[in-house]
C-alpha positions as CSV (number, residue, x, y, z in Angstrom):
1,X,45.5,43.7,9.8
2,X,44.6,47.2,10.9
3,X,44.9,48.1,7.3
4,X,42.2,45.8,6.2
5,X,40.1,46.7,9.0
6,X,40.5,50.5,7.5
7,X,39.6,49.2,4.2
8,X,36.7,47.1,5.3
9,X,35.2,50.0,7.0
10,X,35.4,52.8,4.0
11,X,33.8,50.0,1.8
12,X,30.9,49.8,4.6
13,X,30.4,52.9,4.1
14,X,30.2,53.4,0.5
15,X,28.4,50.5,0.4
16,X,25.7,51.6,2.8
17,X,25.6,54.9,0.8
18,X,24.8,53.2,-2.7
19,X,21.9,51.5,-0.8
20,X,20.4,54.9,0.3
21,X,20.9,57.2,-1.9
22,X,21.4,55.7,-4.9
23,X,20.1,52.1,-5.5
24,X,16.6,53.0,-6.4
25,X,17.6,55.7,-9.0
26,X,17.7,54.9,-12.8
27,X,21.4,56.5,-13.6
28,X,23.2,53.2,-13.7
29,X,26.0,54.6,-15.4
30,X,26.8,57.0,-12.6
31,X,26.0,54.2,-10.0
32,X,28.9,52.2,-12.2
33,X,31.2,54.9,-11.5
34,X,30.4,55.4,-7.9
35,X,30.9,51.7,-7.3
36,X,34.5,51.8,-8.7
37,X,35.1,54.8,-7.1
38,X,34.5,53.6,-3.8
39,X,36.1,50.8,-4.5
40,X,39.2,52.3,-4.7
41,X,38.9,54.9,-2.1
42,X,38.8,51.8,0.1
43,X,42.2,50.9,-0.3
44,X,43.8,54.3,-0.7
45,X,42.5,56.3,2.0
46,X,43.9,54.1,4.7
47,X,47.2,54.4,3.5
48,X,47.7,58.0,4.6
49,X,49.1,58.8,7.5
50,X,48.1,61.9,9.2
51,X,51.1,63.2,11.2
52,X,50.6,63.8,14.8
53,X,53.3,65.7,16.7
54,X,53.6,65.6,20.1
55,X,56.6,67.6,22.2
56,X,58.9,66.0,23.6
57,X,59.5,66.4,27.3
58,X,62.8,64.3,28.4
59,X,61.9,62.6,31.8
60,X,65.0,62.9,35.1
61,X,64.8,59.5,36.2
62,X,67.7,58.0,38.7
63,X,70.4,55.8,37.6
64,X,69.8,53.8,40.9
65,X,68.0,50.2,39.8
66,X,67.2,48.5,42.9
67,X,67.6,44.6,42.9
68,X,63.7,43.8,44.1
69,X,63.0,44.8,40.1
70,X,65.5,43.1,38.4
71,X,64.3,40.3,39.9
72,X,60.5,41.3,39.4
73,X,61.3,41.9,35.7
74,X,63.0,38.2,35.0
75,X,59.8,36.9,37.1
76,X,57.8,38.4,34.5
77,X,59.6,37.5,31.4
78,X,59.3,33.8,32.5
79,X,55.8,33.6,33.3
80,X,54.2,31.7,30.2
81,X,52.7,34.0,27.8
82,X,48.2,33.2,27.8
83,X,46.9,31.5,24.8
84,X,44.8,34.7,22.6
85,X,43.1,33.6,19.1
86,X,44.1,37.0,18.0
87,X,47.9,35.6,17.8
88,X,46.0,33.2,15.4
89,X,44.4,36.1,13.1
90,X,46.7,36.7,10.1
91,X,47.5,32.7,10.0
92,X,43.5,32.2,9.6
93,X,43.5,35.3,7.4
94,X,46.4,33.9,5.4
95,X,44.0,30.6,4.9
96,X,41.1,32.4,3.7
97,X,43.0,34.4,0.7
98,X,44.4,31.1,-0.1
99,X,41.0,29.0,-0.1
100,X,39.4,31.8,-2.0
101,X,42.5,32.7,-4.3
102,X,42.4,29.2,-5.6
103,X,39.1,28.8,-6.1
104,X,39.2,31.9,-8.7
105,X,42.2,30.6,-10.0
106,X,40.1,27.7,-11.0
107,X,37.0,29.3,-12.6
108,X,39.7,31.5,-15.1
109,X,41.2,27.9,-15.7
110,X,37.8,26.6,-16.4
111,X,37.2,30.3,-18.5
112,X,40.4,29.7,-20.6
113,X,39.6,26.2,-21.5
114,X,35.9,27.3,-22.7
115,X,37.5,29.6,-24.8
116,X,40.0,28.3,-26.7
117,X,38.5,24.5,-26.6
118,X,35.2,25.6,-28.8
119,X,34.0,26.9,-31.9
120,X,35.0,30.8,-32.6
121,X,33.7,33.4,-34.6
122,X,35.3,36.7,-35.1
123,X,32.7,39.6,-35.8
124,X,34.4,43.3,-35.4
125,X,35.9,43.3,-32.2
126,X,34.1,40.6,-30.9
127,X,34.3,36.6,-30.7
128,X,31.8,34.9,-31.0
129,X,32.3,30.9,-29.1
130,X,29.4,28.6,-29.3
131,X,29.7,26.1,-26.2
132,X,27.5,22.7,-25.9
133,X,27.5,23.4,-21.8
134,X,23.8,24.8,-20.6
135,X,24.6,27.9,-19.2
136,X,23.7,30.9,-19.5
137,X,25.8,33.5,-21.7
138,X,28.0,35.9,-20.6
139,X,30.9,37.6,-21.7
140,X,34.7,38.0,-20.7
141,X,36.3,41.1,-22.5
142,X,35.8,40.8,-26.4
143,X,34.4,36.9,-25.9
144,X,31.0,36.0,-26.0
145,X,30.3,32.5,-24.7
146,X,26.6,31.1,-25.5
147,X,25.2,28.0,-26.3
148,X,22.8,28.6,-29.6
149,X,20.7,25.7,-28.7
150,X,19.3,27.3,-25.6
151,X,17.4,30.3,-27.8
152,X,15.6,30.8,-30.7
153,X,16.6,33.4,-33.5
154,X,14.7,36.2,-32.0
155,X,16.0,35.1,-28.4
156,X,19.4,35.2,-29.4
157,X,19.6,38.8,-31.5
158,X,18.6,39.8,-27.8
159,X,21.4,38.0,-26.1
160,X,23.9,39.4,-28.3
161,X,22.6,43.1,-27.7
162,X,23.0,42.7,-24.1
163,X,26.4,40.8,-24.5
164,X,28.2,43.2,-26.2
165,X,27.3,46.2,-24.4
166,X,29.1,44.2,-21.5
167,X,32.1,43.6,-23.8
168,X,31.8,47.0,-25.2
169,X,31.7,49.0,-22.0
170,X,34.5,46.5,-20.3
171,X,32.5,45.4,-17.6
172,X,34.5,42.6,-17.0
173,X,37.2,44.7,-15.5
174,X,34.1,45.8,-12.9
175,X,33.8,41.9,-12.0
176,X,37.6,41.6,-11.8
177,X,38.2,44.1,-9.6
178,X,35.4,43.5,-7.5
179,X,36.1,39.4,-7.2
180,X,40.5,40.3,-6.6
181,X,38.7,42.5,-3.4
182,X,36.3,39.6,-2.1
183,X,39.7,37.4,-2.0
184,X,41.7,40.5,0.0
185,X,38.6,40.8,2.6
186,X,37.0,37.6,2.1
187,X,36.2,38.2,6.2
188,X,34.4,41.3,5.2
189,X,30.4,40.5,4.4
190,X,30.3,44.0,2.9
191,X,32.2,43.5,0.4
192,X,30.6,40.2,-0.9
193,X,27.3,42.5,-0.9
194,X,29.1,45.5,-2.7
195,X,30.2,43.0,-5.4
196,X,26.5,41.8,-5.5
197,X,25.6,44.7,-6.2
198,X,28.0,45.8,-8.9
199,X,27.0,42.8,-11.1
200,X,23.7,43.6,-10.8
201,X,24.1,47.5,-11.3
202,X,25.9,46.1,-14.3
203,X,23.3,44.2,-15.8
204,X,20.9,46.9,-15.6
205,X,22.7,48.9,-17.5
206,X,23.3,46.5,-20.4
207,X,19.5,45.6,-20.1
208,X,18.5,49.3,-20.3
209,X,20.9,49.6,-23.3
210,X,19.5,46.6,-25.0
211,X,16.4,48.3,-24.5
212,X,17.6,51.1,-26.5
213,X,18.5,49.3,-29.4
């Protein structure tokens, strides 16, 4: 647990960073790379170990034990141990990754079926799979999942822009990354805001490269 309490804290910090310094600016790309950066600074930086050395000064203590603490020692040991909800932590912990681990598990199940249950396209490197659900598109990797009946002609030409510079720029590995962290510090509320974030600095960027095209 004191791990995760490292991690939580460097992705506080990075987090609170992004927000005031670089948020408001318009270099989404660089914010993209900050993100991930800090992302995994989080969960490397705890796991050094700075060496402290201390010297060692033996202590001359007698060999002479009196009885009064032997017997003061074996009235410790049996005196019942106080109930602490911090010997309950990594069971509740343990819970939480499961709850939330299965729950993603799902929504890839769900992703998996929508992709190889409906209509595909192949275009270049991309797959085009029309879906009858009304939602919005989106893209996993090389698939783009839309439902043609939600845009017109003009509407869609737009969607597809924006869709593929997702696919193109592998943003779903951003989303990944970010969702496999919410499940390892699902007790962490900065890191549900730092993959708020991320999505949306991700959006802006495909929305300013749409723009360009």
């Amino acid at each position: 647990m004191e791990y995760l309490l490292k991690v939580s804290a460097v992705v506080a910090i990075f987090y609170l960073c992004y927000k005031l310094f670089l948020q408001r600016n318009t270099f989404f790309d660089e914010s993209r790379w900050f993100l991930l950066m800090g992302l995994a600074t989080a969960f490397i930086i705890p796991l050094w170990v700075i060496p402290i050395y201390i010297e060692y000064t033996p202590a001359i203590t007698s060999e002479y034990i009196s009885s009064d603490v032997v017997v003061l020692n074996e009235t410790i040991d049996t005196i019942a141990t106080p109930f602490s909800i911090l010997d309950y932590l990594p069971i509740i912990y343990t819970l939480g990754v499961l709850f939330f681990l299965v729950k993603f598990l799902m929504q890839l199940s769900s992703l998996i079926v929508v992709i190889f249950k409906n209509k595909k396209e192949k275009n270049g490197r991309f797959t085009f799979i029309e879906t009858a659900k009304n939602s919005s598109p989106f893209s996993f990797f090389n698939w783009i999942i839309f439902n043609p009946n939600n845009f017109t002609k003009s509407e869609l030409e737009h969607v597809m822009i924006h869709e593929k510079v997702h696919a193109s720029q592998l943003h779903s590995i951003d989303v990944l990354l970010t969702q496999i962290s919410c499940i390892v510090l699902w007790f962490n509320p900065f890191m549900w805001l730092y993959r708020k974030d991320v999505q949306q600095n991700l959006e802006f960027i495909a929305d300013k490269k749409t723009q360009e095209k």
